[in-house]
C-alpha positions in Angstrom: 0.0 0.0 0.0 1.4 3.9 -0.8 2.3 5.5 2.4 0.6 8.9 2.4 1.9 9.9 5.8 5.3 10.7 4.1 3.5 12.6 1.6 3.5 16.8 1.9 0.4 17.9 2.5 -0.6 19.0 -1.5 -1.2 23.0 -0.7 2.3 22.9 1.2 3.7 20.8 -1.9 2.7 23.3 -4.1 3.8 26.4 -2.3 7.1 24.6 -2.2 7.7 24.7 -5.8 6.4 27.8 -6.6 8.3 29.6 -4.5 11.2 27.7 -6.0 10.2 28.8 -9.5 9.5 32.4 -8.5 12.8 32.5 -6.8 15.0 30.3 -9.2 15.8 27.9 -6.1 17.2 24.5 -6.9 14.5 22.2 -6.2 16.7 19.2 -4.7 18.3 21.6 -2.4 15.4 22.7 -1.2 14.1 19.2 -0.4 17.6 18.5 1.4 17.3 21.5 3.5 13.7 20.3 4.8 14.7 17.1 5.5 12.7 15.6 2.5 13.3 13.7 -1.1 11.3 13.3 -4.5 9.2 10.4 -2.7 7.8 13.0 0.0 6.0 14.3 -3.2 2.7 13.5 -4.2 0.8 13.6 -7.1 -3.2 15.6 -7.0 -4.7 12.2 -7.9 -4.2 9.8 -5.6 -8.2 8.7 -5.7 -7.3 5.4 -7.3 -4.8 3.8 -4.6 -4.1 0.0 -5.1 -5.1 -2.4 -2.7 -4.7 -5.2 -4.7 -2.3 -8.2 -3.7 0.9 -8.6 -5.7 1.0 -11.4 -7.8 4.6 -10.9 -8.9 7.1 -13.3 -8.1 11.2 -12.2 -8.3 13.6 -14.7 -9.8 15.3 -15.3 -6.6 12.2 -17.0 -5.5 12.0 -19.5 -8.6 15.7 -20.4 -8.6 16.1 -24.3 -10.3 18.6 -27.1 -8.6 21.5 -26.8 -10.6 22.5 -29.4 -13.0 24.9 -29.6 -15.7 23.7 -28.5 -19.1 26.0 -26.2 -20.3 25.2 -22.7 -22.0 27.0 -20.2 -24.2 25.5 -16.6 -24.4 25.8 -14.2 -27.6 25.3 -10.7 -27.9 25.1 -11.0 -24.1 24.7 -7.6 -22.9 23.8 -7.1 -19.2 23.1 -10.7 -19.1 19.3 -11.0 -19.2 19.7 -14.2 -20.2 22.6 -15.8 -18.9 20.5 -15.2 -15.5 17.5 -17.0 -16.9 19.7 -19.3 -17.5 21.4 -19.5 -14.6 18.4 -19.7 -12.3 16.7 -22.2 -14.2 19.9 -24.1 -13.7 22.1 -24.4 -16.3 26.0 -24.2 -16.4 26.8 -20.9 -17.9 30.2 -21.3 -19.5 30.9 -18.3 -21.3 28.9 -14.7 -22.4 30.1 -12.9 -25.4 29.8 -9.3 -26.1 31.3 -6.4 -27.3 30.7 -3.4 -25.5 33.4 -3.1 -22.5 31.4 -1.8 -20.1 28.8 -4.3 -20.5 31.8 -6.8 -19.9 32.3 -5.2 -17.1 29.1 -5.4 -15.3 29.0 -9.1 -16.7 32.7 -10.3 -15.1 31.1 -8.2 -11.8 28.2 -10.7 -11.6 29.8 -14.0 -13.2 32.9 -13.6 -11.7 33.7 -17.7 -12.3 32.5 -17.8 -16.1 34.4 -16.7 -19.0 33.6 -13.1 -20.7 34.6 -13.0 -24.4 34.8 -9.5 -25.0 37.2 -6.8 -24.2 39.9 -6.0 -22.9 40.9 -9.4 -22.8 39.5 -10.6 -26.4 37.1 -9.4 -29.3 33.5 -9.9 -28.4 32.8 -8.4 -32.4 30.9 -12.2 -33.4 32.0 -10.7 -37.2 35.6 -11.7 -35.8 34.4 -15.5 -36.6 37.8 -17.7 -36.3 38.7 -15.8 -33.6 36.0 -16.1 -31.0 35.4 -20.0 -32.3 39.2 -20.4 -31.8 38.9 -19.2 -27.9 35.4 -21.3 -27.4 37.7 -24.0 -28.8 40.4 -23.2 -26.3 39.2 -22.2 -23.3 36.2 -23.9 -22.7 37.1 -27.2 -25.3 33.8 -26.9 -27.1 33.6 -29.0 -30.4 31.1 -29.8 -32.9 28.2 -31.4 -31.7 28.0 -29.1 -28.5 25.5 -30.7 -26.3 24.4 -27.9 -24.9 22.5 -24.3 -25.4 23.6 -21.0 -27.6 21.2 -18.4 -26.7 21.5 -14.9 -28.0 19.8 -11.6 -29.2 21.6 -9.9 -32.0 21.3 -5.8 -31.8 17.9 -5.2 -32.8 18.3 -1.7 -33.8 18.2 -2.3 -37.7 15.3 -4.2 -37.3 13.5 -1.9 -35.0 10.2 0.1 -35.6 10.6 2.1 -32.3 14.3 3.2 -33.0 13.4 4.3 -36.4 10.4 7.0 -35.4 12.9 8.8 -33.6 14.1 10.1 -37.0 12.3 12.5 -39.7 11.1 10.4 -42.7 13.5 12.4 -44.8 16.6 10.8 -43.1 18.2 8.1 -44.0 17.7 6.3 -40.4 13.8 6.1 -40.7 14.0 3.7 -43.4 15.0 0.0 -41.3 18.0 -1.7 -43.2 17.7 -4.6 -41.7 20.4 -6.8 -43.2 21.5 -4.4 -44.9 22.6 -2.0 -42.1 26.7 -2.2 -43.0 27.8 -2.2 -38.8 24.8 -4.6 -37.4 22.4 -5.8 -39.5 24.7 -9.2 -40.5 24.9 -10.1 -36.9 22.4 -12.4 -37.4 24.0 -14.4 -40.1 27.1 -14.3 -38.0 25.2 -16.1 -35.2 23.9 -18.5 -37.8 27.6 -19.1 -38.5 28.3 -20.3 -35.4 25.3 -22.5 -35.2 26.2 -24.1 -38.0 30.0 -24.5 -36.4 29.2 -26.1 -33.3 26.1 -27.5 -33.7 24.8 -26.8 -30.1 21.2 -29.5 -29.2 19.2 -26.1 -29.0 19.4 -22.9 -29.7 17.8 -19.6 -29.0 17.4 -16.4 -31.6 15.5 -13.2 -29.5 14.8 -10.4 -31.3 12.3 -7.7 -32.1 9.2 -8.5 -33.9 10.1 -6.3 -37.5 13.1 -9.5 -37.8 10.5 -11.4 -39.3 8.7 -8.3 -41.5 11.7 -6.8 -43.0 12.5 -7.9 -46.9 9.4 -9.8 -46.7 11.2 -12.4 -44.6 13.4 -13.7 -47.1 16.8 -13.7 -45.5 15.7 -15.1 -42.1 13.6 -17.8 -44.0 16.7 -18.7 -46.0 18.9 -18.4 -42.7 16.5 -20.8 -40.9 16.4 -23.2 -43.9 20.0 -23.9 -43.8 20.0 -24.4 -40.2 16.6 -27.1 -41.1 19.2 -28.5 -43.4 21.5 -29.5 -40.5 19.4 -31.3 -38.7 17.0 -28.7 -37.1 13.8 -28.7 -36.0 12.8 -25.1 -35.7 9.6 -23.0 -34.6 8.0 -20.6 -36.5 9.0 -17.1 -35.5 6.7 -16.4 -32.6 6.0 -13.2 -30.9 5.0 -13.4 -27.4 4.4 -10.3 -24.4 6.5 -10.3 -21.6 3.3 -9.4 -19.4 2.1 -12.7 -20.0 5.1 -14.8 -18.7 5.4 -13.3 -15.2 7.4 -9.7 -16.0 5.4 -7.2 -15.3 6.0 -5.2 -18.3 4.7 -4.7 -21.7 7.3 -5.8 -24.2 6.8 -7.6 -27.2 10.0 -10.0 -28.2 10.2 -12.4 -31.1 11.3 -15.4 -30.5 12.8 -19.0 -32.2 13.9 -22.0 -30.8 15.5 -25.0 -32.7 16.7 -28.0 -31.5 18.1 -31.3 -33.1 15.6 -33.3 -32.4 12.5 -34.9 -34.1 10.5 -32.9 -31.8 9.5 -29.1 -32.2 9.8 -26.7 -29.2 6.7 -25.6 -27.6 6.2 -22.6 -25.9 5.3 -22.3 -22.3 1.4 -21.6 -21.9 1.1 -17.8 -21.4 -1.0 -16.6 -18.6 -4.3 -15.7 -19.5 -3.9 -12.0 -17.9 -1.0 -10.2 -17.7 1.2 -8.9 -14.9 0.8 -5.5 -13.5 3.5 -3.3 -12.1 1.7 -2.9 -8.3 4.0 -5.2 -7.0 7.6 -3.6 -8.1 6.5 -0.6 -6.2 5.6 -2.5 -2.8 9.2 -4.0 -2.8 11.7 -2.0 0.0 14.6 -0.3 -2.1 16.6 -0.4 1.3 20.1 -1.5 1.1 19.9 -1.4 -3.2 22.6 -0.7 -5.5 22.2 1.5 -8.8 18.9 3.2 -6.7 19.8 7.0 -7.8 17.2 9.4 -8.5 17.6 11.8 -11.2 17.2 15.5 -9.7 13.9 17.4 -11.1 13.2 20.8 -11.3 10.3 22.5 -9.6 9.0 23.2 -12.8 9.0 19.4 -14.0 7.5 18.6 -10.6 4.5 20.3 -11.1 4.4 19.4 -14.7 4.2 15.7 -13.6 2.2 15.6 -10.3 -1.2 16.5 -13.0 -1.0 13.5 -14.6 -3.3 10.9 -14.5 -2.4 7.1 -14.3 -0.8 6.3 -17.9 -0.8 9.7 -18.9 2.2 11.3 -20.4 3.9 14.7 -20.2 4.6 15.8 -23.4 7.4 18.2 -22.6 9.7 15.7 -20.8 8.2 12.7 -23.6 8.0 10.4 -19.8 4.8 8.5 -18.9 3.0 8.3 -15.4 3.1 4.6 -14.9 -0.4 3.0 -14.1 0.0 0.3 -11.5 -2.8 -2.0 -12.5 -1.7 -3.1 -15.7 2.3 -3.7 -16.9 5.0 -1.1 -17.6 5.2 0.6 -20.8 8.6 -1.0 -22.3 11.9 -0.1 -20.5 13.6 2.6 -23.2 17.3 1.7 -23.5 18.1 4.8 -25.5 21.4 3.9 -27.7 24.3 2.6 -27.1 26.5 5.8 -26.0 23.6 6.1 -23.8 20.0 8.1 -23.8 18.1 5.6 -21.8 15.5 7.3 -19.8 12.5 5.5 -17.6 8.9 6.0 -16.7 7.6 8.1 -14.0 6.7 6.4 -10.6 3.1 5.9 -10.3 2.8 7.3 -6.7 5.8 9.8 -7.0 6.2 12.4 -9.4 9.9 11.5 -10.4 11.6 9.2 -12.9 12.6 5.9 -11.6 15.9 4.8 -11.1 17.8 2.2 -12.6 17.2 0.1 -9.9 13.0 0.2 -10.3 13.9 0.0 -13.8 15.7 -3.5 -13.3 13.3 -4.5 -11.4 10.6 -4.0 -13.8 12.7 -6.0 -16.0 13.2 -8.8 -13.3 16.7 -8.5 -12.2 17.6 -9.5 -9.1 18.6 -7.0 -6.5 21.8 -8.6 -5.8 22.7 -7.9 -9.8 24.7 -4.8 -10.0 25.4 -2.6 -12.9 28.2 -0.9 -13.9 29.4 3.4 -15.4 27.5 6.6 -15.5 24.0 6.5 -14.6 22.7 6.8 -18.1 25.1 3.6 -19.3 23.1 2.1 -16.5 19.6 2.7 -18.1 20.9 1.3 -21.7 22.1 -2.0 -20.3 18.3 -2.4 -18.4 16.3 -1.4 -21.6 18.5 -3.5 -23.7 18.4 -6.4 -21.9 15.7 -9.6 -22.6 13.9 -9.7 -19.2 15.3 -12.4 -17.2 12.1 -14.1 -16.1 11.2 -14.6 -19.7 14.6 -16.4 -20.0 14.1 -18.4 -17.2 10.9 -19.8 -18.7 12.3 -20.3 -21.9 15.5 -21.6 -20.0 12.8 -24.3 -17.8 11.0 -25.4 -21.0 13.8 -26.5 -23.0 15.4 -28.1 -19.9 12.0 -30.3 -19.6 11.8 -30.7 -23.4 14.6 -31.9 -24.8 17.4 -32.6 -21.6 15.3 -33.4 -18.8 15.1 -36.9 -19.7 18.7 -38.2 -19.6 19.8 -35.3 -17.8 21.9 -37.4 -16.1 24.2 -38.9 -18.7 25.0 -34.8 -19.6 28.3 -34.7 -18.9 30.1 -31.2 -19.9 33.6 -31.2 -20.9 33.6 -28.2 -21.7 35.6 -27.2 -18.8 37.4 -23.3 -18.4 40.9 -24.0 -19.4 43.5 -21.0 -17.1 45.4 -18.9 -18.9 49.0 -18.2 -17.4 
C-alpha cells in the first residue's frame, strides 16, 4: 500500500515549488534542507490507490537445482539471459559481447565464467575464427555441442521504435535490416556459429520487424539452412512479456531450434498479464544503482497533474499505471540516452534500480558506469524471467530426460 503519511500535504507541496520557480531555487536543495526527497511528493490524484495483492514473483524465488547443461550466451549484454539461465539451472560457460562496459558489469556478476569481449578478447561475433578459436580453447567446445547458444543480436536495424525517432527524410527512418553495414549481419554471423558447433538447442530473440523486413526472405533462408542441419525449428513467434510473469509490456520475437525430431513448444502464457503494483511494494533499502535523477520545480508540477498512464509531453516520460504492466523499458542507444517512466505514486523518474526490477533482475545484480550507461544496459536487456521460462521449458523438453548422462567437458581452461 502507498504510504501517504510521508506525503507533503498537496497546498504545502505546491507552495514549495512555486516559491522555487518564483525565486530560481534548486528544487533538490530545497528538499535537502527540509529534511525531505522526490518520494515526500505526491501527485493531486491519488483517488485510485491499489489495494490489490501482488501477484509478482522475483527470480530469486523461482531459482532451479542446478544441473549440468552447459550454455554459451551471444550478444550478451547485461546478461538478461545468462540469469534466466542460470536460475533455471544451467552451467553458464561463457557470455560474449562487445561493449566493454557491459563486460564489465558481466565479469562483476559472473565472476567464475568466461567473458569473451574486451579488454581481454574481441567480443565483435564478425571476428568469426577468432571467438570459435577461444570457445575451442578455453572452454574445449567441439562440434556437436551438447548444450544451449542463446543470444539476441542488436535489434536496432530491425527496430520500428528506433526508427520513429528520426524525420522520414533521413536516411535512419528507413530499417535496413540486413542491410545495415555495422549490425544488421549479426544475425548471419550467429547463424555461422550455429552451423559450427552445432549446439542440441538454440535460442534467436529479437524484435518483432526481424520477421517483416525484406518480406522475410533472408531469415527464412537463414533458418532453412540451419533445417538443413538437422533442425527442428519454430515458427517465429511473438509473445508479451506481461504474460510470462514480468510485469511489463514488451513484445519479443522469438525462435527456438533443436536437433531433435520434436518441435519446441512454448510455455502456456497466462491468460492475464502482470501488472506493475508489486515492483512498487518491494523496500529499495540496502539497493545498488537506486539514484534518483534531480527534477526541477518546474517538472514537478508538470508531472504531479497527470493521471495514471498519462504522459507529459514536454519531458516525452509517462505516469506509470499500477494495474496493468509497464510501458517498455527505453534503453536509448548505445553511448547512452536511456530514460525511464515516472513512478506511479511519486512524481519523479525511476531509477535504474525500479527500472531492473521491472525488468526482473535480481537485486543482488549490479550494474556498472554513468547512470545513463546504466539505463541502456536495463532497456537493452531480454527480461530475465522470460529467459528463465524459456531456459525451464527446453530443460523439460529436450534434456530433462537423460539429464543425467550430460556430462560437460567443456571445462574453463586458465590462462598463465
Amino acid at each position: 500500500m502507498v504510504d501517504l503519511v510521508n506525503k507533503l500535504k498537496l497546498d504545502d507541496q505546491i507552495k514549495m515549488l512555486e516559491s522555487c520557480i518564483k525565486h530560481d531555487k534548486n528544487l533538490h536543495e530545497e528538499l535537502y534542507r527540509r529534511g525531505l526527497t522526490y518520494d515526500n511528493l505526491r501527485y493531486q490524484d491519488y483517488s485510485k490507490l491499489s489495494t490489490l495483492k501482488s501477484e509478482f514473483i522475483p527470480i530469486n524465488k523461482l531459482r532451479l537445482k542446478e544441473h549440468s547443461i552447459p550454455a554459451v550466451s551471444f550478444f550478451s549484454g547485461a546478461g538478461g539471459l545468462d540469469i534466466g539461465f542460470a536460475y533455471a539451472g544451467y552451467k553458464n560457460l561463457a557470455s560474449i559481447e562487445n561493449n566493454e562496459l557491459f563486460c564489465n558489469t558481466l565479469r562483476l556478476n559472473f565472476p567464475d565464467h568466461l567473458v569473451i569481449g574486451p579488454p581481454d578478447y574481441t567480443g565483435d561475433v564478425t571476428h568469426r575464427e577468432s571467438i570459435a578459436a577461444v570457445l575451442k580453447s578455453r572452454l574445449s567446445i567441439d562440434t556437436a555441442f551438447e548444450g544451449v547458444f542463446h543470444g539476441g543480436p542488436p535489434c536496432q536495424p530491425f527496430s520500428i521504435a528506433s526508427n520513429q525517432r528520426f524525420s522520414k527524410t533521413n536516411e535512419n527512418f528507413k530499417r535496413k535490416g540486413f542491410l545495415d553495414e555495422e549490425k544488421g549481419n549479426l544475425l548471419l554471423d550467429y547463424i555461422w556459429f550455429i552451423s559450427m558447433f552445432k549446439p542440441r538447442v538454440f535460442i534467436i530473440e529479437n524484435v518483432p520487424g526481424l520477421s517483416d523486413l525484406d518480406g522475410g526472405i533472408q531469415l527464412k533462408e537463414a533458418l532453412n539452412h540451419l533445417t538443413k542441419l538437422g533442425y527442428n525449428i519454430t515458427k517465429p513467434t511473438v509473445i508479451n512479456t506481461a504474460n510470462y510473469g514480468v510485469p511489463q509490456k514488451r513484445l519479443r520475437l522469438i525462435i527456438v531450434g533443436a536437433r531433435s525430431k520434436y518441435t519446441f513448444k512454448f510455455p502456456e502464457p497466462s491468460l492475464e498479464t502482470m501488472p506493475c503494483y508489486g515492483i512498487f511494494e518491494m523496500p529499495l533499502t540496502n539497493t545498488s544503482n537506486h539514484i534518483t535523477r534531480y527534477h526541477s520545480a518546474e517538472s514537478v508540477m508538470r508531472y504531479m497533474k497527470l493521471e495514471y498512464g498519462e504522459r507529459d509531453q514536454l519531458g516525452r516520460v509517462d505516469r506509470l499505471n499500477p494495474y496493468l504492466p509497464s510501458k517498455t523499458v527505453i534503453a536509448g542507444g548505445t553511448k547512452g540516452g536511456g530514460r525511464s517512466h515516472l513512478h506511479p505514486y511519486s512524481p519523479r523518474t525511476l531509477s535504474v534500480r525500479e527500472s531492473a526490477r521491472i525488468q526482473t533482475f535480481p537485486d543482488e545484480y549490479k550494474f556498472e558506469g554513468s547512470v545513463a550507461r546504466q539505463f541502456t544496459q536495463v532497456g537493452n536487456a531480454v527480461p530475465p524471467i522470460l529467459g528463465f521460462n524459456l531456459a525451464k521449458e527446453i530443460r523439460n523438453q529436450f534434456f530433462e530426460h537423460n539429464i543425467s548422462s550430460i556430462k560437460v567437458k567443456s571445462t574453463l581452461v586458465e590462462v598463465s
